[in-house]
N, CA, C and O atoms as a Tinker XYZ file with bonds, in Angstrom:
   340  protein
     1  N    106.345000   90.711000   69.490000    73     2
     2  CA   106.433000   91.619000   70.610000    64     1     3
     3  C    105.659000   92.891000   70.248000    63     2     4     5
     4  O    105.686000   93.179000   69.051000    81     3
     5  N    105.018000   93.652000   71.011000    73     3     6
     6  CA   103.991000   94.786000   71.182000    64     5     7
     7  C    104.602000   95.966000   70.576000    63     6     8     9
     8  O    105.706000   96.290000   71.013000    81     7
     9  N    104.348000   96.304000   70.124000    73     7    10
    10  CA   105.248000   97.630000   69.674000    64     9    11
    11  C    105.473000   98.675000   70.921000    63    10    12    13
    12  O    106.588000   99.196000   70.871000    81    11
    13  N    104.886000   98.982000   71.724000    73    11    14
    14  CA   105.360000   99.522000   72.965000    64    13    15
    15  C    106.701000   98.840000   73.509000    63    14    16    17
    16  O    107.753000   99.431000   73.751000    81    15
    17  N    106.402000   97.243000   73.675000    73    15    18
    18  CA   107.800000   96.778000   74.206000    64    17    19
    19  C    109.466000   96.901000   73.490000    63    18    20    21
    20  O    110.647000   96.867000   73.832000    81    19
    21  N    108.469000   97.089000   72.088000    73    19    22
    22  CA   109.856000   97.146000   71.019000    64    21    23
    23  C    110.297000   99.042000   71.706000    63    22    24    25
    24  O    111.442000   99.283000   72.088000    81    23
    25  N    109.648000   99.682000   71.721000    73    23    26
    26  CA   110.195000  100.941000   71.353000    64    25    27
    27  C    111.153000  101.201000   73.453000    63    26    28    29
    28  O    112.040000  102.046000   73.577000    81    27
    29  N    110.746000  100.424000   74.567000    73    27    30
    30  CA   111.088000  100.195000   75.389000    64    29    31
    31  C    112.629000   99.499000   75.449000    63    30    32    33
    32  O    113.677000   99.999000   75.858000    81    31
    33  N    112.377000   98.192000   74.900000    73    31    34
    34  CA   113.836000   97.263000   74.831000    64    33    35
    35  C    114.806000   97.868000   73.832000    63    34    36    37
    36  O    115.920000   97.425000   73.553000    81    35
    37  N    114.005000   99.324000   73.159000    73    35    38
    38  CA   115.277000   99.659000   71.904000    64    37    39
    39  C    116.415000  100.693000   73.119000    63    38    40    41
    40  O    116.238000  101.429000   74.089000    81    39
    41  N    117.354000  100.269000   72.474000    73    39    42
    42  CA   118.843000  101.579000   73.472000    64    41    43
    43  C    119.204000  102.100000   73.114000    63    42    44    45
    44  O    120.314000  102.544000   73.407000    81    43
    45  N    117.943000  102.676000   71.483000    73    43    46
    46  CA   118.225000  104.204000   70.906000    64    45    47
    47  C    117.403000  105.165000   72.041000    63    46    48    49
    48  O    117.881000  106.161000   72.584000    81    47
    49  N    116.320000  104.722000   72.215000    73    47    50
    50  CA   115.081000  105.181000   72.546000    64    49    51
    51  C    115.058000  105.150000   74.145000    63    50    52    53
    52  O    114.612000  106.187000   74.638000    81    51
    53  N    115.324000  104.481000   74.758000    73    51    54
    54  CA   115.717000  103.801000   76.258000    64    53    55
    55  C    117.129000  103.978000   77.039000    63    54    56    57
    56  O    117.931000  103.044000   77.055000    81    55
    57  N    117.380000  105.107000   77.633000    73    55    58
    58  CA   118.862000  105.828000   77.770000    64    57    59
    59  C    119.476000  104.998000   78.990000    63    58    60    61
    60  O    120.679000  104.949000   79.242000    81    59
    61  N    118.186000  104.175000   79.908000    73    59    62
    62  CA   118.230000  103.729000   81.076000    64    61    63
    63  C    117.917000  102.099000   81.006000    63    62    64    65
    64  O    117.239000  101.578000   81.892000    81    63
    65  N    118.421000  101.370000   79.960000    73    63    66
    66  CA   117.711000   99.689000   79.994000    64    65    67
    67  C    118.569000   99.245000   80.848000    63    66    68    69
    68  O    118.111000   98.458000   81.677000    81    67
    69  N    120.303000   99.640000   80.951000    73    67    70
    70  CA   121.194000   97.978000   81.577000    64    69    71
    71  C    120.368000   99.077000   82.858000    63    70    72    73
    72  O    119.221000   98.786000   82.521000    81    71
    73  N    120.157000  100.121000   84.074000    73    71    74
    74  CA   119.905000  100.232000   85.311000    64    73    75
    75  C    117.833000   99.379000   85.065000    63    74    76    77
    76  O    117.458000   98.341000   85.612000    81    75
    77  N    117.256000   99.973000   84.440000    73    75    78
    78  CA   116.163000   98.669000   84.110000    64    77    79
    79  C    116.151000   97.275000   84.644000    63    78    80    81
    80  O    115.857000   96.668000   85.674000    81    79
    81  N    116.463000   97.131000   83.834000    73    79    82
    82  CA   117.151000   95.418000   83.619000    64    81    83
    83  C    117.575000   94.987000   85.257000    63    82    84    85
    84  O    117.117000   94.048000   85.909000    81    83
    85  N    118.671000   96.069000   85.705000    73    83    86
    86  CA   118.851000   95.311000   86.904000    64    85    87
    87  C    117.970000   95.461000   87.966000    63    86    88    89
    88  O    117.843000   94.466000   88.681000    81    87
    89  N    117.364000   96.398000   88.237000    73    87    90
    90  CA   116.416000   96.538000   88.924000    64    89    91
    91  C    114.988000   95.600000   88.872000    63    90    92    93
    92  O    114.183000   95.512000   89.798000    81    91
    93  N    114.900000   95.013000   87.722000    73    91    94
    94  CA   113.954000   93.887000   87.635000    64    93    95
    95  C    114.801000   92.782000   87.785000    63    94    96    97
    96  O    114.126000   91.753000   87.741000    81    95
    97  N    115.853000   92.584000   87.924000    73    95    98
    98  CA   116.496000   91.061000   87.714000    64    97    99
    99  C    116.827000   90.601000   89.702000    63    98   100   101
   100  O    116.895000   89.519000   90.284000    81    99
   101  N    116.961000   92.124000   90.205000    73    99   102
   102  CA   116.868000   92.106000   91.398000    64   101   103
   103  C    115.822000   91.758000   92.012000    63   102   104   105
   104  O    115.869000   91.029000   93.004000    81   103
   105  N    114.577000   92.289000   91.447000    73   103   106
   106  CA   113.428000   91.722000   92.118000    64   105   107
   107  C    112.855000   90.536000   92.348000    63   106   108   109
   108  O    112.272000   90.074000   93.330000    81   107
   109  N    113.260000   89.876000   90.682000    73   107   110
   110  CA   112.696000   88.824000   90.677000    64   109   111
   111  C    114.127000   88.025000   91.875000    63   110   112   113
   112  O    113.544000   87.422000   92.776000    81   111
   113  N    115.316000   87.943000   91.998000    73   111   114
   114  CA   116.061000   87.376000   92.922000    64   113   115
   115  C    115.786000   87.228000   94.279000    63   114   116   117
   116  O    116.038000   86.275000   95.016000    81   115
   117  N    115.046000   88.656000   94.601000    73   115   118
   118  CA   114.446000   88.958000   96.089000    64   117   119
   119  C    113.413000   88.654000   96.229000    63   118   120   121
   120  O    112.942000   89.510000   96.979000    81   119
   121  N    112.549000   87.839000   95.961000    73   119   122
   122  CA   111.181000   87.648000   95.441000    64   121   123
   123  C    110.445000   89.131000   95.741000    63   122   124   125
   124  O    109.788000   89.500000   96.715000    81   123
   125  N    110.725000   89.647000   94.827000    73   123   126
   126  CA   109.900000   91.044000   94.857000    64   125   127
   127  C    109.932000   91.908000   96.201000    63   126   128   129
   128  O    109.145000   92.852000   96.281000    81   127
   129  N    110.625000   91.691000   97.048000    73   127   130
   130  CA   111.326000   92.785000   98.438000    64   129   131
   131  C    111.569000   94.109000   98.049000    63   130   132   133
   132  O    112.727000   94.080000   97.632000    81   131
   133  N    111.224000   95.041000   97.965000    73   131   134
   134  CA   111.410000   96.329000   97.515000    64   133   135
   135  C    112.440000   96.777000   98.323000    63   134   136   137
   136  O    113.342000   97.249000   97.629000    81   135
   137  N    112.689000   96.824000   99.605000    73   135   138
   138  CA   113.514000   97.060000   99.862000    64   137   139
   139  C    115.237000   96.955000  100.196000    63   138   140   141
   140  O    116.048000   97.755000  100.663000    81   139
   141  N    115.319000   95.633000   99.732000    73   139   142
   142  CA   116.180000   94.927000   99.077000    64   141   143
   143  C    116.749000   95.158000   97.857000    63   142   144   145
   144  O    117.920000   94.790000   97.773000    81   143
   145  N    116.234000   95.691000   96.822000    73   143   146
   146  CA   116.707000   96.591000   95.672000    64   145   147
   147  C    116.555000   98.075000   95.110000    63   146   148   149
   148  O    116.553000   98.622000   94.007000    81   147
   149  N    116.423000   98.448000   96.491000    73   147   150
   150  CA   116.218000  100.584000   96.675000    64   149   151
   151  C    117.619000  100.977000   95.728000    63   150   152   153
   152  O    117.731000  101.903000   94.925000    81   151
   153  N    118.821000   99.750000   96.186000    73   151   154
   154  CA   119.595000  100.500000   95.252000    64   153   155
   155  C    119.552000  100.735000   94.316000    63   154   156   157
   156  O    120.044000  101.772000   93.872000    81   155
   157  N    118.872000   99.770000   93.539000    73   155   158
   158  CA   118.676000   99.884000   92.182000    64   157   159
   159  C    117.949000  100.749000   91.367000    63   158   160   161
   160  O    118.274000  101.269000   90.299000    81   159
   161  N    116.642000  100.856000   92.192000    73   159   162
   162  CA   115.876000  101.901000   91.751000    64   161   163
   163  C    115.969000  103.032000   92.043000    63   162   164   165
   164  O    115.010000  103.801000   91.979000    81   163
   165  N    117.245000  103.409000   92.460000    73   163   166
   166  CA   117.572000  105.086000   92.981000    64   165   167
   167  C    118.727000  105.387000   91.974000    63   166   168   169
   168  O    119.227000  106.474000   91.683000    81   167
   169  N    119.031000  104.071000   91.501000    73   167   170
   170  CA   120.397000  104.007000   90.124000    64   169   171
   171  C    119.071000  104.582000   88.655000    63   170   172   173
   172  O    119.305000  105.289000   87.675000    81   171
   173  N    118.469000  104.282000   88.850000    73   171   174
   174  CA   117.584000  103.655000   87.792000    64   173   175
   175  C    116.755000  105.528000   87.903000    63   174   176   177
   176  O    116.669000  106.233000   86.898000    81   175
   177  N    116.398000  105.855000   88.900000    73   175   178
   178  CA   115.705000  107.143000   89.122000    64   177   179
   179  C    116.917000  108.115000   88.900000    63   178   180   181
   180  O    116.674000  109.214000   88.403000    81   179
   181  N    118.071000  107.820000   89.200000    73   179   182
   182  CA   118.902000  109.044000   88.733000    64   181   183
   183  C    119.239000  109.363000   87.046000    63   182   184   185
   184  O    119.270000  110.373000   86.342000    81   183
   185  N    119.461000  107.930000   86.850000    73   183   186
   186  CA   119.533000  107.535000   85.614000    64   185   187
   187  C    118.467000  108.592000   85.006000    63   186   188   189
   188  O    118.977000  109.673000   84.708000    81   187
   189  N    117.269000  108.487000   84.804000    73   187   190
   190  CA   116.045000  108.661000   84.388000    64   189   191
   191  C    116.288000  110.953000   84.480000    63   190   192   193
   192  O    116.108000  111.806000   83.611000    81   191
   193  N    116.532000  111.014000   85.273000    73   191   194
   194  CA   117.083000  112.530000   85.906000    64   193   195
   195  C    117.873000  112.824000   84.740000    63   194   196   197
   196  O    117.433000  113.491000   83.803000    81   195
   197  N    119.261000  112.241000   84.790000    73   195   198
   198  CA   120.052000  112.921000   84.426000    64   197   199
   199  C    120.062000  112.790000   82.567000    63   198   200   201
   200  O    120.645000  113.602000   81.849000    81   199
   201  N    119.423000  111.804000   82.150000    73   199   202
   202  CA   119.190000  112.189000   80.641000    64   201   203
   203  C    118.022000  112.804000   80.181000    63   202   204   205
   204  O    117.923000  113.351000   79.083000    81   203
   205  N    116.992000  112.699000   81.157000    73   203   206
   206  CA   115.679000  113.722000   80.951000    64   205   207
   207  C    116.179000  115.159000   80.743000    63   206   208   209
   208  O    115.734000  115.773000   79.774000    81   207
   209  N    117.355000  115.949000   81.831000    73   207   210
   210  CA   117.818000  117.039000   81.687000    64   209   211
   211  C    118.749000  117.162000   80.744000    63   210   212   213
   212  O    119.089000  118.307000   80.448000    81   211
   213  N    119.398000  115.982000   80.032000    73   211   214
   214  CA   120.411000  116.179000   79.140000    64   213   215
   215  C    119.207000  116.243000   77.724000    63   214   216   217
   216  O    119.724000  116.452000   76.627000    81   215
   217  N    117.679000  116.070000   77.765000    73   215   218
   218  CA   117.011000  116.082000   76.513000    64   217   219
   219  C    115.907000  117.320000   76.740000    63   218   220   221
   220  O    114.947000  117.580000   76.016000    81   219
   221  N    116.304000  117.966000   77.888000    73   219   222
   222  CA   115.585000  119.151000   77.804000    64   221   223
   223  C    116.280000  119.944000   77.570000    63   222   224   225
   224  O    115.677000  120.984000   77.305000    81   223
   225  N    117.637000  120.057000   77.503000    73   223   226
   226  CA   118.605000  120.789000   77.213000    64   225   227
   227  C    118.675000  120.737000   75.793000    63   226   228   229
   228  O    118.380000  121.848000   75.353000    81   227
   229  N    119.027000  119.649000   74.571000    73   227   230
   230  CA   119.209000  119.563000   73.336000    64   229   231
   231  C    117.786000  120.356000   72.546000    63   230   232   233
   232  O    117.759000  120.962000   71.475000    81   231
   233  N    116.839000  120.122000   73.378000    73   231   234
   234  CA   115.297000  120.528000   73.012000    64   233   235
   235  C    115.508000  122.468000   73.102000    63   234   236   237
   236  O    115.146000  123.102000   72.111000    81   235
   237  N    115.848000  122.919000   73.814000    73   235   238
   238  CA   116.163000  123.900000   74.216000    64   237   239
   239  C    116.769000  124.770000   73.122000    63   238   240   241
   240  O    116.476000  125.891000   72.707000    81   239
   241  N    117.968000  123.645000   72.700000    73   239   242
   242  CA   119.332000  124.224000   71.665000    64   241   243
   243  C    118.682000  124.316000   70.608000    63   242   244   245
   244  O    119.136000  125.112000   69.786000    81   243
   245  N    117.554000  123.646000   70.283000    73   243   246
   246  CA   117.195000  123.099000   69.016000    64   245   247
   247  C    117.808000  121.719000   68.371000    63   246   248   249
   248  O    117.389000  121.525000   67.230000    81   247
   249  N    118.600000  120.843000   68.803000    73   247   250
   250  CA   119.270000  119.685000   68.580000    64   249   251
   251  C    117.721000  118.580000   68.178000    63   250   252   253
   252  O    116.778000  118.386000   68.945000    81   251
   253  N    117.874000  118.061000   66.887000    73   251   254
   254  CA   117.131000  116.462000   66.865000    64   253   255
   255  C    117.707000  116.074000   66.428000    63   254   256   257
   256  O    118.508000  116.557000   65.627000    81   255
   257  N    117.514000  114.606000   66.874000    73   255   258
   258  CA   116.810000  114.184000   68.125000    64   257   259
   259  C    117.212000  114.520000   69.479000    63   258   260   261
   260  O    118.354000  114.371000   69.915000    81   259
   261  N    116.077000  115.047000   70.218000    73   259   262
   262  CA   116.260000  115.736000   71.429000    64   261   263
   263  C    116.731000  114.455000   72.327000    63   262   264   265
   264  O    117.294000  114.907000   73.325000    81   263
   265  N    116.712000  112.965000   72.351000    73   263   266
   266  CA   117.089000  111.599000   73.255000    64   265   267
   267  C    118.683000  111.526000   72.441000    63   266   268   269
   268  O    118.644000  111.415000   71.216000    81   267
   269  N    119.739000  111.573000   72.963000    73   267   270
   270  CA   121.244000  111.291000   71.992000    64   269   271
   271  C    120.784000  109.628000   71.741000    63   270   272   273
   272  O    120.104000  108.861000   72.423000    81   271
   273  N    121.346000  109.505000   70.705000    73   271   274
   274  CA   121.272000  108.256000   70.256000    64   273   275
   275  C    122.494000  106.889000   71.285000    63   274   276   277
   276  O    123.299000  107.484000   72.001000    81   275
   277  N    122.589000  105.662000   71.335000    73   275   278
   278  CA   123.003000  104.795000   72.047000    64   277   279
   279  C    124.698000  105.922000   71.768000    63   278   280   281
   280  O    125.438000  106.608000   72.474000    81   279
   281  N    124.602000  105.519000   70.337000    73   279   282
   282  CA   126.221000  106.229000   70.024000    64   281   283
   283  C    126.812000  107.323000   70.798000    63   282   284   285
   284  O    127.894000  107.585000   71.324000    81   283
   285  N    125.374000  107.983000   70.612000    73   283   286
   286  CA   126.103000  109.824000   71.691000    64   285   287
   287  C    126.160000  109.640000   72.640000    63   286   288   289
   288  O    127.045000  110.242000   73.247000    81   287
   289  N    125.394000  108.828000   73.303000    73   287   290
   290  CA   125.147000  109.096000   74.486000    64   289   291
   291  C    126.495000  108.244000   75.661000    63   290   292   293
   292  O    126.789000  108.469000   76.836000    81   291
   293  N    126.991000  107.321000   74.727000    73   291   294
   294  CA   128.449000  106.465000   75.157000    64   293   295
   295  C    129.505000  107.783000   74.959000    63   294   296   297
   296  O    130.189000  108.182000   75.901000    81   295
   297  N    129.541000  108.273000   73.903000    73   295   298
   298  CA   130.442000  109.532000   73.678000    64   297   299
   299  C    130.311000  110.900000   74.801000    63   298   300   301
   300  O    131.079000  111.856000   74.903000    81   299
   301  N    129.291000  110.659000   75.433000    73   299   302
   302  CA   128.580000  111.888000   75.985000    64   301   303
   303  C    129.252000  111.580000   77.259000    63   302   304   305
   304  O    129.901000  112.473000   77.804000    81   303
   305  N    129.127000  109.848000   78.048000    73   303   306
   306  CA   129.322000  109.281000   79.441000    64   305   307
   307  C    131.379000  109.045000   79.376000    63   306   308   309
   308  O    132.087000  109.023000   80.383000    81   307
   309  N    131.883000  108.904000   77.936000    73   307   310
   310  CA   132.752000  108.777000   77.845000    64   309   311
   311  C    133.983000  110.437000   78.095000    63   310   312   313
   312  O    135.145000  110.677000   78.422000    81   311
   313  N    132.921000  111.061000   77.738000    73   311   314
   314  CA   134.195000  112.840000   77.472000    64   313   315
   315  C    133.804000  113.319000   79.214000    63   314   316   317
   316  O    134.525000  114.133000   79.791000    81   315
   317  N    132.338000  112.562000   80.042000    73   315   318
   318  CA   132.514000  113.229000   81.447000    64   317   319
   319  C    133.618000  112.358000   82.173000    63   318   320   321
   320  O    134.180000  113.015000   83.050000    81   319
   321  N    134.057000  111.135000   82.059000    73   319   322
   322  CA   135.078000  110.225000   82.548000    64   321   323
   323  C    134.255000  109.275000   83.394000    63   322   324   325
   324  O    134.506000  108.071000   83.370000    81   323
   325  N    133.020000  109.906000   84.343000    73   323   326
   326  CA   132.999000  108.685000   85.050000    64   325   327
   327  C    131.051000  108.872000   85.116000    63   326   328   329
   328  O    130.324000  109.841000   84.897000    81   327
   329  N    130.896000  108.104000   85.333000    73   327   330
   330  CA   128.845000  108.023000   85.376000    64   329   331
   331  C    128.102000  108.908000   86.569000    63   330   332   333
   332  O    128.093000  108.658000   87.774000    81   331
   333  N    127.565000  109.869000   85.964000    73   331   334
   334  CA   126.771000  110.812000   86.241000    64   333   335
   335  C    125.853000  110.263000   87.708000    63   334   336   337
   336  O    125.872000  111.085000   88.624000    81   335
   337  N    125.410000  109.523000   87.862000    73   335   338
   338  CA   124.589000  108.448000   88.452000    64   337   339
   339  C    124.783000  107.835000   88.820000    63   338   340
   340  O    123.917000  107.063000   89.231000    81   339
């Protein structure tokens, strides 16, 4: 596998793979209907929002790594109670 795809499929690096994932698994179900899986990609675009601002923020503090790791970032979705997105 490409090293681009590796650093993509990793869920240190990739804050957004399971909304990913479904948003392609939808497509291919819909034969590619875009509008048939808006939900997904508006899950997938918030997604993308709300940890971009949670890594401009750590960047800010001075925190590295400015992306929380899979670990923090379960700890992070776990202390707000319910998904941001």
């Amino acid at each position: 596998m490409p090293m681009v795809m590796r650093r993509l499929r990793d869920p240190d690096i990739n804050p957004c793979l399971p909304e990913s994932d479904a948003s392609i698994r939808c497509m291919n179900e819909n034969n590619y209907d875009k509008e048939r899986c808006s939900i997904y990609f508006l899950k997938y675009k918030n997604c993308r929002r709300f940890w971009h601002s949670v890594m401009i923020q750590r960047r800010r503090n001075g925190v590295n790594p400015p992306m929380p790791t899979a670990a923090e970032r379960d700890e992070i979705l776990g202390a707000m109670g319910k998904m941001p997105y």
